[in-house]
C-alpha positions, -999 to 999 in steps of 0.1 A, spaced: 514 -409 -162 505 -444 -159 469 -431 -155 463 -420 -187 475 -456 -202 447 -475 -179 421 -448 -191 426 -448 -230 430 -488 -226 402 -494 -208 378 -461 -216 368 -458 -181 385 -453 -151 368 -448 -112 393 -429 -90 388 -432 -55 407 -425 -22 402 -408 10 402 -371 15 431 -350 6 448 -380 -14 446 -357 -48 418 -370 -66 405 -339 -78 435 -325 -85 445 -363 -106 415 -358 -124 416 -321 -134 451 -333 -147 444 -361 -166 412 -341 -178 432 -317 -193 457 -341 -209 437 -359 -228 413 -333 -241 446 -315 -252 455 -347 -273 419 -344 -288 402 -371 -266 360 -366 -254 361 -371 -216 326 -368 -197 338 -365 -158 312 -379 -137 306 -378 -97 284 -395 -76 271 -359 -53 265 -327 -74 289 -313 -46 316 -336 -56 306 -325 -91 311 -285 -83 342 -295 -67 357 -307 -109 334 -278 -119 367 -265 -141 365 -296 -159 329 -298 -167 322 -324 -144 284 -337 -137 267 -361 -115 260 -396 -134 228 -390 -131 224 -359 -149 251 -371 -178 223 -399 -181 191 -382 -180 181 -401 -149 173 -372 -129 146 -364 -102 120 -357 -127 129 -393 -147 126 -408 -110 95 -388 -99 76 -402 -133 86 -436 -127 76 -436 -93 41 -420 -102 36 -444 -128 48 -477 -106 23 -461 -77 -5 -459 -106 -4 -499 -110 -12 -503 -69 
């Protein structure tokens, strides 16, 4: 899979495309490759539904594999509101 070259060169890779093109199931895929070849792969999405969809894979949103979540956003808000 040509894929998987672009991935472990460039340690990232965003897959987009349209509905029913076969991201998920790319992913899930390529997911399962490299982890069998003894690579880490985090699997991020951008909705938590999106996420549920790669649930088999162990897939997040960014936001949670980063700590930036409501309560991170909620504080920072607070705090920016405290200074007005």
């Amino acid at each position: 899979m040509e894929a998987i070259g672009v991935i472990l060169q460039q340690h990232h890779c965003a897959i987009v495309g349209g509905p029913g093109t076969g991201k998920s199931w790319l992913i899930k895929n390529i997911t399962k490759k490299l982890r069998k070849d003894g690579h880490v792969v985090f699997v991020t999405a951008s909705t938590g539904i999106a996420a549920s969809n790669l649930s088999t894979v162990g897939a997040t949103t960014i936001h949670k594999l980063t700590g930036q979540g409501f309560k991170f956003m909620f504080t920072n808000v607070a705090h920016w509101c405290q200074q007005f």
